[in-house]
C-alpha positions as CSV (number, residue, x, y, z in Angstrom):
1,X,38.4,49.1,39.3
2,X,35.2,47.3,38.8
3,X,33.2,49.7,41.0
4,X,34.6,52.5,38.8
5,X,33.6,50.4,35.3
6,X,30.2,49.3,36.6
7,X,29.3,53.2,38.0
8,X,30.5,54.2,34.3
9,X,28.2,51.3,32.4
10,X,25.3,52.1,34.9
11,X,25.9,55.9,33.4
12,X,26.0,54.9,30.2
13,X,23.2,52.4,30.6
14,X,20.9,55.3,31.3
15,X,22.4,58.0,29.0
16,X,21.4,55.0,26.2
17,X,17.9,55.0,27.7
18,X,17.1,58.5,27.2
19,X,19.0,59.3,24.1
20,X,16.7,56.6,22.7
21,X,13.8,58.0,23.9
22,X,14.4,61.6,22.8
23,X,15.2,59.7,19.3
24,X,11.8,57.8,19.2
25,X,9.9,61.1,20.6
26,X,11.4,63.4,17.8
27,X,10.2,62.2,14.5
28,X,6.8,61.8,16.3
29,X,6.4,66.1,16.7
30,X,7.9,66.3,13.3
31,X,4.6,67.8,11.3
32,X,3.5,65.7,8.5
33,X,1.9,62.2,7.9
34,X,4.0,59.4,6.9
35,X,0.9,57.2,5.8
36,X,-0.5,60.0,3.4
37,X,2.6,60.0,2.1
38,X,2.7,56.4,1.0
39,X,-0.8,56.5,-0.1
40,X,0.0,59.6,-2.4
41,X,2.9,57.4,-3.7
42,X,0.7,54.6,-4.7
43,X,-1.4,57.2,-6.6
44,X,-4.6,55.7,-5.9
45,X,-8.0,57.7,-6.7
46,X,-10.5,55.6,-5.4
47,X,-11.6,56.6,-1.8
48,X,-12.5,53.2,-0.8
49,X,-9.1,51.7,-2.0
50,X,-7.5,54.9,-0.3
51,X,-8.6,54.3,2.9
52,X,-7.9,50.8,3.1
53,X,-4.4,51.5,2.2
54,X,-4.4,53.9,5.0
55,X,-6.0,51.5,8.0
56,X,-3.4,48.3,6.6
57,X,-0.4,51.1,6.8
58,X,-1.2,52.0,10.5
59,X,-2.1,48.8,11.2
60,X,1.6,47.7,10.1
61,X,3.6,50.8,11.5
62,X,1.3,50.3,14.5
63,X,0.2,54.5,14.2
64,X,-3.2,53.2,15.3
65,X,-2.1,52.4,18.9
66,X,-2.2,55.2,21.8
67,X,1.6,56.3,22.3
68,X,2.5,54.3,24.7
69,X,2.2,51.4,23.4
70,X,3.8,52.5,20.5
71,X,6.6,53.5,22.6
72,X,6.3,49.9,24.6
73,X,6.7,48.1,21.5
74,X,9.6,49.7,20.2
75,X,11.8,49.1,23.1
76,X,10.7,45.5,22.4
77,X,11.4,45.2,18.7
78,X,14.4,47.1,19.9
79,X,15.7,44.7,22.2
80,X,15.2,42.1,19.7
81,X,17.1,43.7,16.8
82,X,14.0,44.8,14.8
83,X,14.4,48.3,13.4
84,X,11.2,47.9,11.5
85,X,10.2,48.9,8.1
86,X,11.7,51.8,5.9
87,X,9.0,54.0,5.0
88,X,10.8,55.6,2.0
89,X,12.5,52.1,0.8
90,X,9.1,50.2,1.6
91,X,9.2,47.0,2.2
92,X,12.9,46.9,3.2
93,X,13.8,47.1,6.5
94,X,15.5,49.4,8.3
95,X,18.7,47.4,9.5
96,X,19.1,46.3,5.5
97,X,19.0,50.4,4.7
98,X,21.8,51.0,7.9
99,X,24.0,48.3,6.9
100,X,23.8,49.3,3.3
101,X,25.4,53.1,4.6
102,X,27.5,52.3,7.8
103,X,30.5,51.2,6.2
104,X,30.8,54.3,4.3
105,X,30.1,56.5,7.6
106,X,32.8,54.7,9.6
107,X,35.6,54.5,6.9
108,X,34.9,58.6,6.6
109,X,34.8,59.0,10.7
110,X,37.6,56.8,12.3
111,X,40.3,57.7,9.7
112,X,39.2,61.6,9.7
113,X,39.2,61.2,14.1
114,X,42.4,59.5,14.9
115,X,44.7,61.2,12.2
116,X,43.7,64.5,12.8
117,X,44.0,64.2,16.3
118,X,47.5,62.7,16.0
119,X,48.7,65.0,13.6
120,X,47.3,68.0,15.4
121,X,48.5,67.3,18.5
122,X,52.6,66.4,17.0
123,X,52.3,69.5,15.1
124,X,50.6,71.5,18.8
125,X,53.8,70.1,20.2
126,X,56.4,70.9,17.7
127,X,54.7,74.5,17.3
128,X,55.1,75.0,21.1
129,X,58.8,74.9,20.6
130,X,60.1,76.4,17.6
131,X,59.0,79.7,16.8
132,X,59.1,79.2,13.1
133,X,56.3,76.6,13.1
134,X,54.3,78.7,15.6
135,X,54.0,81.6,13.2
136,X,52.5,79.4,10.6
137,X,50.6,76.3,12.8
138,X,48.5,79.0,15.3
139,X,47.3,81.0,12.3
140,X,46.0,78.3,10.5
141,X,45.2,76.2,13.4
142,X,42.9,79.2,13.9
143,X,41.9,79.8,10.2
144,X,40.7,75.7,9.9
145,X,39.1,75.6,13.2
146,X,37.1,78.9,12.5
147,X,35.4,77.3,9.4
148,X,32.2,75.3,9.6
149,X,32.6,72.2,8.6
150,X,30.3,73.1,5.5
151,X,32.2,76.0,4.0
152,X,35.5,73.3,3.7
153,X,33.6,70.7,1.9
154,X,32.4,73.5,-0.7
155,X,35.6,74.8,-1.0
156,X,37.5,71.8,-1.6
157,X,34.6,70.6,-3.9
158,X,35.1,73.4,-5.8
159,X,38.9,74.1,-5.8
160,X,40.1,70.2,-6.2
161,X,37.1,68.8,-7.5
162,X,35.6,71.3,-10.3
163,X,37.9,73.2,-11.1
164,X,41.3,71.1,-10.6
165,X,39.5,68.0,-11.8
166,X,41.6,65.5,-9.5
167,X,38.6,64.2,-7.2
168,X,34.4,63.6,-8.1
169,X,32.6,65.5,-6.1
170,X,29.8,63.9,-5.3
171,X,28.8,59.8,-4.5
172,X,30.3,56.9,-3.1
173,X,31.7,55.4,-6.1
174,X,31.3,56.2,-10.2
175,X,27.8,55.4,-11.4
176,X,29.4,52.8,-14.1
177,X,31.0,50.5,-11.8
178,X,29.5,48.2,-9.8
179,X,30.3,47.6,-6.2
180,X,32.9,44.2,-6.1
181,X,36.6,43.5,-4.7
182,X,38.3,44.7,-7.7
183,X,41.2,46.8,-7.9
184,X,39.8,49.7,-10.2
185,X,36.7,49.9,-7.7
186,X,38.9,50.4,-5.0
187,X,40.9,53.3,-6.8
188,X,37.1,54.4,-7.3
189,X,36.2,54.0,-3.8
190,X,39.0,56.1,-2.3
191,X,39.1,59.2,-5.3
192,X,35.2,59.4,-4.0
193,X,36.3,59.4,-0.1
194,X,39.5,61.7,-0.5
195,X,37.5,65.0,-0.8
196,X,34.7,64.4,2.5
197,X,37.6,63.2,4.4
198,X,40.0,65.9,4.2
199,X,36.2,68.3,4.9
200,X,36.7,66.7,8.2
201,X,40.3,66.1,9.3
202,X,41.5,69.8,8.6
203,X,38.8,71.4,10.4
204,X,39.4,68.8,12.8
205,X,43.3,68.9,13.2
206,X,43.1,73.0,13.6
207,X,41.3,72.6,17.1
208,X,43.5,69.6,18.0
209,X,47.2,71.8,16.8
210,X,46.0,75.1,18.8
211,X,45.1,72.7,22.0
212,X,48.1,70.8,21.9
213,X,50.3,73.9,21.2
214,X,49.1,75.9,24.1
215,X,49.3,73.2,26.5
216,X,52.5,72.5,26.1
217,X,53.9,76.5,26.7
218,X,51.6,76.3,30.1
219,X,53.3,73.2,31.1
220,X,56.8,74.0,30.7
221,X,56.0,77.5,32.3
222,X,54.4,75.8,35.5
223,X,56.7,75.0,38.6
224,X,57.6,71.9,38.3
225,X,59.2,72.5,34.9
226,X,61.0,75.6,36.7
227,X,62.2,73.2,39.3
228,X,63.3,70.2,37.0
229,X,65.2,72.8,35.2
230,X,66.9,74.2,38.2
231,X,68.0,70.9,39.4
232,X,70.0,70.5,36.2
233,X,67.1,68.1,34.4
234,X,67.7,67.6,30.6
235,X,65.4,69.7,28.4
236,X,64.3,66.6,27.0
237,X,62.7,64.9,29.8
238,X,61.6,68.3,31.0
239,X,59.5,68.2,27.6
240,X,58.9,64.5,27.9
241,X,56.6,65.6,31.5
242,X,55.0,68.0,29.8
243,X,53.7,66.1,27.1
244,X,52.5,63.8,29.1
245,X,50.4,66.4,31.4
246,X,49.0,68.1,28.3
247,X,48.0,65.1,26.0
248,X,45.6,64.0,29.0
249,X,43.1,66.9,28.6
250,X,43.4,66.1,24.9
251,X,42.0,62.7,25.7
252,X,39.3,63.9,26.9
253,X,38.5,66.4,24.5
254,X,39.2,63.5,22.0
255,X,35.7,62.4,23.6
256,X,33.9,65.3,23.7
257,X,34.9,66.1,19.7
258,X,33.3,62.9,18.8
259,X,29.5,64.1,19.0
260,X,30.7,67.3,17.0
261,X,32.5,65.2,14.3
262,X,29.5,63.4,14.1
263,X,26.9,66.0,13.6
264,X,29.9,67.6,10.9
265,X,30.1,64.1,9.2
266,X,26.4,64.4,8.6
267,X,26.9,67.7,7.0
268,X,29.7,66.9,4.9
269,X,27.7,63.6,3.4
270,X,25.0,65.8,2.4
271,X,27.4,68.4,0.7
272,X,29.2,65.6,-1.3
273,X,26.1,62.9,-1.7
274,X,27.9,60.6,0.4
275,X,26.0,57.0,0.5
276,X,26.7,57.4,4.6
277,X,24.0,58.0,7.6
278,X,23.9,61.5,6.9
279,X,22.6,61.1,3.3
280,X,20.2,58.6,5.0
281,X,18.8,61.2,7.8
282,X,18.2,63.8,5.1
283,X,15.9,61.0,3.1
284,X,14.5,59.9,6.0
285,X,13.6,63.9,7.3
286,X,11.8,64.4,3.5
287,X,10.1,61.3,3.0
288,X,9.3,61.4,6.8
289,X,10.4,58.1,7.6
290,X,10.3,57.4,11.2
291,X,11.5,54.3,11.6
292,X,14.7,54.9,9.1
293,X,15.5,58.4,11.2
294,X,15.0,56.8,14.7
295,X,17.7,53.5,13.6
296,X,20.1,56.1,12.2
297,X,19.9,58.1,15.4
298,X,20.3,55.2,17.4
299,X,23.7,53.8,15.6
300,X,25.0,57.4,16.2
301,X,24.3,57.2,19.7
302,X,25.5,53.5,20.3
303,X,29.0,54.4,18.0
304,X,29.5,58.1,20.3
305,X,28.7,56.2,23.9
306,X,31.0,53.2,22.8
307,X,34.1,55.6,21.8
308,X,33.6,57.6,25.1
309,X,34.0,54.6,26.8
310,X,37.3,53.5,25.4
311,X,38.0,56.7,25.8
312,X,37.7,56.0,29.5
313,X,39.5,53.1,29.6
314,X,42.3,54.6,27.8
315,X,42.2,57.3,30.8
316,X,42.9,55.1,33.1
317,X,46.3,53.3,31.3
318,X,47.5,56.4,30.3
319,X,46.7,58.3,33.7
320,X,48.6,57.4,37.1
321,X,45.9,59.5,39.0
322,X,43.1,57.7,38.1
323,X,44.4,54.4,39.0
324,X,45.2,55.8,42.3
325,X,41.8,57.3,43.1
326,X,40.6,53.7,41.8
327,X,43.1,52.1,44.1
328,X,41.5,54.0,47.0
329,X,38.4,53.8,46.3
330,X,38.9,49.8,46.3
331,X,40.1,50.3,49.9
């Protein structure tokens, strides 16, 4: 077991090392100059004052170094915990900016993730077997799964927030509150989260219901079910086995629909002004803020290699085989 955990971490070691790479080497072919950008902020007119603004900002963001040493010194910073400097919230750092917005990100992902994967994949199951629920769960399975994650969030903004009236539509929380551990800002909190969570778990649950669902009809039309059932085995544990065989390529898919739920979280914050890291990728792209885009990418990348690895260990408890190839491997 620990050979197959360390080859895993070594993997994962080394996807980390060039996702953050790619990350750092993406803002820097973006067009644009950062620098001009802040010096047309400051709205300074006189050259001499304009270009000493410019050499102390590249002096600070370190723009005036060749490449690689830029790239040098931001696996060092990295490695220390220093994000840098926001560009567009200038002088705040980056890790301030990140910590302000995570917690909004997270309570939208993990909730929207795990339920719609358990829900889809009890109603899959319940679908497989009783026609009645089949009619209805595969054509909307299909009908959710079909729609961008985009064309939801505008939908539901429009039909329960505008025009029903029961959710806001856009923010974190009502303007004339103020963030504190109150009751009323709580009720605030979650009327703000109800409408960019539901974006993502129905489009979500629709792939999860149709995977489930057709799983479980090839399982209990393979052989063994055939056999079990000749041999006089209840329907239930006959069911039972086959539940068990199809929720394992679920699993995995569970991993694989991380990076997608990601990218649709992103799209879904923008739709609704959520205060999340997708809000704070678009501000970063228009004020051209490097340093805020790459530690945005980079908690994106950390939170989708972390899952996958539960997600391996999960594998293993749940599935026999891989102990056994473990086992063997060991010997």
């Amino acid at each position: 077991m620990r050979r197959y955990f360390a080859r895993k971490l070594l993997i994962y070691a080394l996807t980390f090392v060039v996702a953050v790479t790619v990350n750092w080497m993406i803002p820097r072919f973006m067009p644009g100059d950062p620098v001009a950008a802040m010096v047309a902020r400051a709205r300074v007119s006189q050259p001499e004052a304009v270009e000493a603004m410019r050499a102390y900002y590249n002096n600070l963001f370190g723009f005036d170094e060749p490449v690689w040493q830029q790239y040098l010194h931001f696996w060092g910073a990295l490695l220390q915990g220093d994000f840098g400097l926001s560009i567009w919230v200038f002088p705040k750092p980056v890790a301030d900016v990140l910590l302000d917005a995570l917690p909004y990100t997270l309570g939208l992902m993990i909730p929207a993730v795990l339920l719609s994967w358990f829900v889809g994949n009890w109603a899959g199951a319940l679908a497989a077997r009783r026609k009645v629920l089949d009619n209805t769960v595969l054509p909307a399975g299909y009908l959710l799964t079909a729609m961008p994650y985009m064309w939801i969030a505008v939908i539901l903004a429009w039909a329960l927030g505008s025009k029903a009236g029961w959710f806001p539509i856009s923010g974190g929380y009502s303007l004339d509150i103020q963030p504190n551990w109150s009751v009323d800002f709580a009720v605030d909190l979650f009327q703000h989260w109800v409408l960019p969570f539901l974006s993502l778990f129905l489009v979500a649950l629709g792939g999860w219901a149709i995977g489930m669902r057709n799983m479980i009809i090839y399982e209990l039309e393979s052989d063994y079910a055939s056999y079990l059932s000749a041999l006089g085995a209840p329907q239930r544990l006959i069911r039972r086995y086959a539940f068990r065989n199809a929720v394992l390529p679920q699993i995995t898919g569970l991993a694989l629909q991380l990076g997608v739920l990601v990218a649709g979280a992103l799209v879904t914050e923008i739709v609704f002004a959520y205060p999340g890291l997708g809000s704070l990728i678009l501000a970063a792209i228009q004020n051209q803020d490097f340093f805020l885009l790459q530690g945005a990418f980079l908690f994106i990348v950390i939170g989708v290699l972390i899952a996958n690895f539960l997600i391996d260990v999960v594998y293993v408890v749940v599935d026999p085989r891989t102990r056994t190839g473990m086992a063997g491997g060991q010997s």
